[in-house]
Every structure is written in C-alpha cells, then in structure tokens.
N, C-alpha and C positions, 0 to 999 in steps of 0.2 A: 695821891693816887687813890681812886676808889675801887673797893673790891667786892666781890660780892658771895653772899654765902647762904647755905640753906638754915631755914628754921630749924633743925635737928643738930648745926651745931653751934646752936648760942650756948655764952658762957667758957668756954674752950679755947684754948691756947695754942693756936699755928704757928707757923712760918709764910713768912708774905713771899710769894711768890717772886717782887721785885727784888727787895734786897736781901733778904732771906733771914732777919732779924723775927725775933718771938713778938708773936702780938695777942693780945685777947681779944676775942668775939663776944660783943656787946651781948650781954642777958636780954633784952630785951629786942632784939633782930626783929623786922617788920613789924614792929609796933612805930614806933617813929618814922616820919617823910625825913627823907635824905638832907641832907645841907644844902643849902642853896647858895649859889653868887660863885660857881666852876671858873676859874681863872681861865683865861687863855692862855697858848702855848710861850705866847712871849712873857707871861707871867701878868702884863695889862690886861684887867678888864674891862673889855670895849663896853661902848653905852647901851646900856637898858634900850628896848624896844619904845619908841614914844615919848621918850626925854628926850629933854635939851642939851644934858650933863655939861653945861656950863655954856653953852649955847641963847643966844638970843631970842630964838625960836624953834619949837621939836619937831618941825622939816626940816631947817639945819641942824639939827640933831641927829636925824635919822638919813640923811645923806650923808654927816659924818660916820656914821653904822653903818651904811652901803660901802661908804669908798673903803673902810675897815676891811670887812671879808670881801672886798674885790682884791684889797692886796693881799690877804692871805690867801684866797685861791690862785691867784698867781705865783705866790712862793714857792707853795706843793712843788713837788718832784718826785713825790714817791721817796722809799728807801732802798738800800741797795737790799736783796732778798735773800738769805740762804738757803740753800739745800734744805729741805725738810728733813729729809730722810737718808740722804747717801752723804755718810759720813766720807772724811778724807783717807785716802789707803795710805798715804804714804804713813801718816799716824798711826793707822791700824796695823804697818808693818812694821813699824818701830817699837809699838804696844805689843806683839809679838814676839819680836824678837828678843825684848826682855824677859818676858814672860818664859819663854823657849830656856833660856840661860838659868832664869833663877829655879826651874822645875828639874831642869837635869844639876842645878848643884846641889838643889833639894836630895836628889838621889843618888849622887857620887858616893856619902858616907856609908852606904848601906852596900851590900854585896863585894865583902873586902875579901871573901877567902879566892879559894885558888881559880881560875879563868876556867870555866867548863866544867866546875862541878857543880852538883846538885843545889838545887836552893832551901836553907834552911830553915824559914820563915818568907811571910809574904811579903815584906818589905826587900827580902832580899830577892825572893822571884820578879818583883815590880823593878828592879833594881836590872835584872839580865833582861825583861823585857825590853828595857827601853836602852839598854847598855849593850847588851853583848850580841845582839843581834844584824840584823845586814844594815845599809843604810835606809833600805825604806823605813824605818821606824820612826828614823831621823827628820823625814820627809813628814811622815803621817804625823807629827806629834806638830810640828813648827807648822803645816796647813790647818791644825786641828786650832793653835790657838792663833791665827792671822781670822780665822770663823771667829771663834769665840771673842776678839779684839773690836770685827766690825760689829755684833752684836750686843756688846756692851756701851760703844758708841752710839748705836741707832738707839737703844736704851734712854742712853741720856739725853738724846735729841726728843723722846719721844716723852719723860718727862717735863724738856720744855715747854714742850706743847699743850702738857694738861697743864703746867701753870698758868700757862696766858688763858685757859680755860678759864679761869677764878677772874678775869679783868672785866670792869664793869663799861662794857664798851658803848654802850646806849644808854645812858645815864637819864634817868626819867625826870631829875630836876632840871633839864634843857626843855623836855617836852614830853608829853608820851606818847608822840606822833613824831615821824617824821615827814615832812612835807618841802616844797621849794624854796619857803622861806628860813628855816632853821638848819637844814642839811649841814650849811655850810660848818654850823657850830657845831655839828657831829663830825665832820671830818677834822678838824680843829681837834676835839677833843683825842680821838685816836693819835694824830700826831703830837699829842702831848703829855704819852703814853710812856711806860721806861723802855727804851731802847732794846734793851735784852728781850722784855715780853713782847713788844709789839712787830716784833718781827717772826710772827709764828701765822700757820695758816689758816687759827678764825680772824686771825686781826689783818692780815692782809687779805682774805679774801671779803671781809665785813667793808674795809675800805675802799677796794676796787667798786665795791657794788654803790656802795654812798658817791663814790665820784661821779661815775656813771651816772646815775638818779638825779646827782646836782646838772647834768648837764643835760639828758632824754625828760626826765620827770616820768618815764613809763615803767610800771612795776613788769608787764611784761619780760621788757625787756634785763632786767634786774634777774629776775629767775633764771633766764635762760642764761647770761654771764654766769650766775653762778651755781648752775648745772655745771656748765662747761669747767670753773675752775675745778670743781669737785671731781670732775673725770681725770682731770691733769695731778690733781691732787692723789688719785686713785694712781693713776700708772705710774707717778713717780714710787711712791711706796712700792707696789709689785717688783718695780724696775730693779730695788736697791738691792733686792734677795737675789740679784742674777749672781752675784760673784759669791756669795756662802753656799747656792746650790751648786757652783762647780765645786766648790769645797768639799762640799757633801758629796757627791757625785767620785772625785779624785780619791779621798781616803779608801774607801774600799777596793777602787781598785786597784792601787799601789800595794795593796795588801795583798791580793790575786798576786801582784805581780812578783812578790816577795815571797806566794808560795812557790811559783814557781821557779823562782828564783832557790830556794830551798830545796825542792824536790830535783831540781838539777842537781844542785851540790850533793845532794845523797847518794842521787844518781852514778855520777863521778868517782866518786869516794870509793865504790865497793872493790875491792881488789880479788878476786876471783882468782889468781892463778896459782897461787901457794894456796890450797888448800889445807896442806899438810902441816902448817905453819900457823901452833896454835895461836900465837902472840900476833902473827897480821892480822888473822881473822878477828880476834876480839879486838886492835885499833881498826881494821874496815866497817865493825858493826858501830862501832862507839861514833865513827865519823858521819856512818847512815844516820844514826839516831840524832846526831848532832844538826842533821840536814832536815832531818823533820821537822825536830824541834822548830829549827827555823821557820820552814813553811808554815804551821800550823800557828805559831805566834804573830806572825804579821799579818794573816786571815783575823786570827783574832784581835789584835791590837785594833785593825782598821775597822772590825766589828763596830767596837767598842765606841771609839773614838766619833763613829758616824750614828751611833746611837745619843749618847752624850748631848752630839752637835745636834739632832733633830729635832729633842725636847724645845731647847731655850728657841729655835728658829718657827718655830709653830704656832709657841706661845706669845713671841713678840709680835708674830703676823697678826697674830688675833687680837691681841691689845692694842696695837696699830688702825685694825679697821673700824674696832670698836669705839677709839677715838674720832676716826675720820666719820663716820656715822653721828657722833652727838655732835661733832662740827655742823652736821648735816643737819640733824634734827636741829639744831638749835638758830642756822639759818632760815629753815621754813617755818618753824610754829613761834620766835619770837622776832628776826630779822624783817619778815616777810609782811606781817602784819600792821604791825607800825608802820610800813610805808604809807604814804597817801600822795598818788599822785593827782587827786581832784577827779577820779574818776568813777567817784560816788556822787549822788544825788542826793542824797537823803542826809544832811547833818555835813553835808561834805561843801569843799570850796569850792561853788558858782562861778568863780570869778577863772580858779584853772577848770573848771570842764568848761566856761567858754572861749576860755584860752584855747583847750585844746578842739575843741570844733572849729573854730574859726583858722586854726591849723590845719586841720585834716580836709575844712572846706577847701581851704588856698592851695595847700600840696593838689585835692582833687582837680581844682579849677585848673591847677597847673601844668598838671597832667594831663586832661581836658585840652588845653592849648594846644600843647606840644603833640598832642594825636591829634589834634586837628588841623594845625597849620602841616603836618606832614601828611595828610590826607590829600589836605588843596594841591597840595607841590605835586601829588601823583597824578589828580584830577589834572590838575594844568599840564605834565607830563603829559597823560594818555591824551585830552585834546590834540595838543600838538603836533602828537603822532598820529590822531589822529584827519586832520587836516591833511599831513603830509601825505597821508593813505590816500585821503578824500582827489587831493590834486594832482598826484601820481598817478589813481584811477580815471580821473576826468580827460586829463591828459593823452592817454592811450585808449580812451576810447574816441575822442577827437582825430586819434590817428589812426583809428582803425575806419571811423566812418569815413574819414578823408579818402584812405585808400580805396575802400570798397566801392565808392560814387564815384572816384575816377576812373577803376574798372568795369563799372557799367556804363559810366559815359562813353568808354573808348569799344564796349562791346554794341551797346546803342547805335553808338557812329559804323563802326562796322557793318551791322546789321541794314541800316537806312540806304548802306554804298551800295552793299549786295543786293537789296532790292530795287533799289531805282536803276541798277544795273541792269537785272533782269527784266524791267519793266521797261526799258529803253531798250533792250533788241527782243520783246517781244510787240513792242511798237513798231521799230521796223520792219520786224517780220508781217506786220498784219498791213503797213503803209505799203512793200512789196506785193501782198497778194491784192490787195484794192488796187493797185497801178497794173497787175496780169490781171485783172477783172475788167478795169476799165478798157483795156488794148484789145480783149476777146469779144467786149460789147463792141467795142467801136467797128472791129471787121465785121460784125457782122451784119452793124448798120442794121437796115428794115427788113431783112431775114428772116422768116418763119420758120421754126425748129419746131419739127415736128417731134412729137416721140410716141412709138409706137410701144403696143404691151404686149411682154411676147408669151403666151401659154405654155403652163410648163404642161409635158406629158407624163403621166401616168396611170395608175390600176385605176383608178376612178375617174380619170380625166377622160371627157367626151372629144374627140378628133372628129 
C-alpha cells in the first residue's frame, strides 16, 4: 500500500493508517520518483503497454491488455458502504448504559452519613446530587451519557476518515494524467486499497467519479457527480446531530420539570395549621427546604450536564466540516486536474477531441433527424387536413351553386309563364278590339263621317 506524506514530516515515526503498525518516514520524502511496476488487485501484473509479454506479436499483446481490464471492469461492483457519520444507537445505548452503571458506582461510596443531612465535602454533595434526589436526575445523567456515547462513536468514524486521507489514491507512477486509456488502472488501483480505509468518503467518492470518466470521458460531468456527492456527504453529517440536539434540547428541560417537580413538593409539605406546635413547624420547614433543594439541583444538574454536552458537539461539527472541506479541496485542485478527457487542443489527444466531435456531430445529426422526420409527419398531417378542408369546402360550394341555379331556374320558369301569360290575353284583348273595329268599318261600309268642331264659349270667345 502506498501512502502519502508531506515534506515537513520526513524522518519521523507514524502509524500506518491500514494496519496501525510503527513505520518511518523516509529522510529523504520527494526527492525520489516513486516505485514503479503497481501490482494489480489480483496480485498479477497485467502486460506493459506495447509488449508482447510472451506474445508472438505486441497486437497480441495489447489485445491481451484490453481483454485484461475488460474483465476487470466487469468484475467491479462497487463495495458495500457505511454510514459515514451516524453511528449505530443500539451501541451507543449499550455504551451508555455502562457508562450510566459504572459512574453511579463510582459514587455510591461517597455520601454514607445519614439520608438528608448536609453534605460535607464535594464529593459527597456530588454524591446527593445524582443520589438523593427525584428521578429526573436519573433520566438527565443516562441521556447526558447515550450524547456523549454517539459522540465518541462519530469521533472514531471521523478518525477514520482522516486516515484514508493519508491513501495515495492517484498514484503518479501509473500516470500523471488520467485519461480513457489508463483510468481503468486507477480504478483497479483503488480496489486494491485495504478494505478498512477504502471505504471512507474521499475513496468512494474518488471512485464513483473515475467510474463515471471511464464511461462519459467528460470532466464536466465528473464535477457535477461530485458536487452532488459532496452535498449528500454534507446532509448526512448535519443529519447525524439530529438525535444529540434532542439530547441537548431534553436535559434541560427535565431539569424544569424537576423543579417543578420540587417546588410542588415544598409546596405540599408546609403544614400550617399547628402553628403552636414548635417541633411541626421546624419538620414543615425542614421538608420546604428539602423541596427546594430539589428543584434547584435538577435546574442545575441539567445546566450543567447540557453545557458539558455542547462543548464536544460543536467541536466535532467543526472538525467534521473541516474535514468534508479538504475532501473538497482536495477533489478540485488535485482530482480535477489530472483529468484529461481530450478536450484540450493544445498538447492534448487529437484523436479523443475527434472522437468527441464526431460524437457530438452524430448525437446533433441525430437530433437533427428525429426533428425532422417529426416535422414531415406534421407537415403530411396538416396537408391531409388540409385537403380534407379543401374537399369538404369544394363540395358544399357545388351544393350551394347547385341549389341556387335551381332556384333561379324555377324562378326564370315562373317568370317566362307570367309573362307569356299576360302577353297572350293581352293579345286577345287587342285581336277582340281589331275584330269590333273591323265589324264598325264594315257597317259602315262607304259612309261619310262627318265630324263637326264645336266652340267652346267664353269671356273671350266671339259668338
């Protein structure tokens, strides 16, 4: 396993993060290139790039090396993942619950004199607070350490995670690039990672993102994966604190509830009606006093106890984000970089940018089709309809001229009756008066009709 370490601490004696054995940090750290010849997972190492490695020729060689990491990309299945951050409660109640036992036997021996008297050091006041008082105390001490049980677990989860911090997950004697051809022997390398560390959230989310890359080839999209796990990474952290803030939240008010729990029983207690009766009165005040007591100890106890609890839950949140942050940073300024999906010009693979253009041409052309054969299909659509329009229209205007020439036919006809009508009995009315014209000539035969003019009279007429 390769691990990695800063300049400042060569010379110096750790603990290996995987199996937790002493080792020393070479004197001379970044002065020497790393080792070379990374075994594979299965412990063979497959053949060099451009050898034959016992091969007749180094095309069969290097098709031997394809069909290699084709079955190791097939093997992958991921690992199963744990929780980052939310430890198991049923632990953290059993881590409790001893913790509960061995604290109150811690304080059994101390506060041995008589039941309700004074305390005469602090060991023995600490001794009636958590002893002699109501059951809230009992409550507030056992939720105080089920907090402090998941906090010590998130703890060591959260150690974990700065160990896999120290794993040398992109090992530069593979490459100092990652590109489509080598990825696969970065993902390789991770899976053959120690188990314990490789299952923390830069090593799985480092691997999610190389999967992905071996299959898109786009740094884009790599970023945005793993933004995204970064936010999931984010809300599970936040998430874990939800049951220590009811915690926090519960102890103090059990402590309310314990004063008033107390201030009743004082309440209770006072016997008022023997006043005369010195010996009631001094046990009615002794019982008040005894009720305060109460009250005023489980206000403070639960103080106490949610003070305590705020310190270590504040500072683990912070050392938590702090970590999920150089997760962060250490995704974008050295994960990010080493990518190469061929999307450089300049010093970069020719061969994937026109991979990837002749991609982006074919999806476009593709696209391109598919809007355009559904363009035709609408055009040939609205034709259709429109035709239908066209001979549905033609049609009812054929019936409309049809009707309308009929009605003027039959109004025409009409017309021609009535007048040859009239024009044949004013025929005979005029073949009538020529045949009484002809009958008044004929009497009168050679006749001379004379006709006389006869003068009208008047103021001017001469007689």
């Amino acid at each position: 396993m390769q691990l990695k370490a800063e300049p400042e601490m060569a010379g110096k004696v750790v603990r290996c993060p995987g199996c937790n054995s002493k080792l020393s940090i070479p004197a001379n750290i970044g002065g020497l290139p790393p080792p070379s010849g990374l075994p594979a997972p299965s412990g063979v190492n497959p053949p060099a790039e451009g050898e034959s490695a016992g091969y007749e020729t180094p095309e069969e060689g290097a098709e031997q090396q394809q069909t290699y990491y084709e079955q190791q990309q097939q093997a992958r299945g991921g690992w199963e993942e744990a929780d980052p951050a939310n430890p198991s409660i049923v632990v953290a109640l059993g881590i409790a619950i001893v913790t509960t036992l061995a604290w109150y036997g811690i304080l059994f021996p101390f506060g041995v004199g008589e039941k309700g008297a004074a305390p005469v050091n602090t060991m023995d006041y600490i001794h009636d607070l958590f002893y002699e008082r109501t059951w809230v105390n009992y409550v507030e001490s056992f939720f105080f350490f089920v907090a402090m049980s998941i906090l010590w677990l998130k703890m060591k989860k959260l150690r974990h995670q700065k160990d896999a911090m120290f794993l040398d997950v992109l090992p530069s004697d593979i490459s100092q690039e990652v590109n489509a051809q080598n990825v696969g022997q970065f993902v390789d390398h991770l899976y053959g990672l120690p188990a314990r560390l490789r299952d923390s959230m830069m090593v799985n989310r480092i691997r999610k993102a190389l999967e992905l890359f071996e299959v898109r080839q786009n740094n884009g999209e790599v970023s945005g994966m793993m933004d995204a796990q970064s936010n999931i990474d984010s809300a599970r952290i936040g998430g874990s604190y939800s049951l220590v803030k009811v915690f926090l939240w519960a102890i103090p008010i059990l402590g309310f509830i314990g004063t008033v729990l107390g201030l009743s029983q004082a309440i209770g207690s006072m016997d008022l009606k023997n006043v005369s009766d010195m010996d009631k009165i001094m046990a009615s005040i002794g019982n008040v006093t005894s009720g305060l007591g109460t009250a005023f100890d489980t206000t403070l106890l639960g103080l106490v106890l949610a003070m305590f609890l705020n310190f270590p839950m504040n500072t683990l949140a912070k050392a938590e984000d702090d970590n999920l942050n150089n997760i962060d940073a250490f995704c974008n300024e050295i994960v990010m970089p080493r990518l190469n999906d061929g999307g450089g010009v300049a010093g970069g693979d020719t061969n994937g940018l026109m991979d990837v253009l002749v991609k982006a041409v074919a999806n476009a052309q593709k696209e391109f089709l598919v809007d355009l054969n559904a363009l035709s299909a609408r055009i040939s659509e609205q034709a259709a309809n429109l035709d239908k329009r066209a001979t549905a229209h033609q049609e009812r205007v054929d019936a409309e001229f049809t009707m309308t020439l009929n009605r003027m036919r039959e109004d025409l006809t009409a017309a021609v009756k009535d007048s040859v009508k009239t024009t044949t009995e004013y025929t005979r009315s005029l073949a009538t008066g020529i045949q009484g014209l002809n009958n008044v000539l004929t009497e009168l035969g050679g006749k001379q009709v004379i006709v006389h003019q006869v003068k009208k009279k008047g103021w001017f007429s001469r007689d």
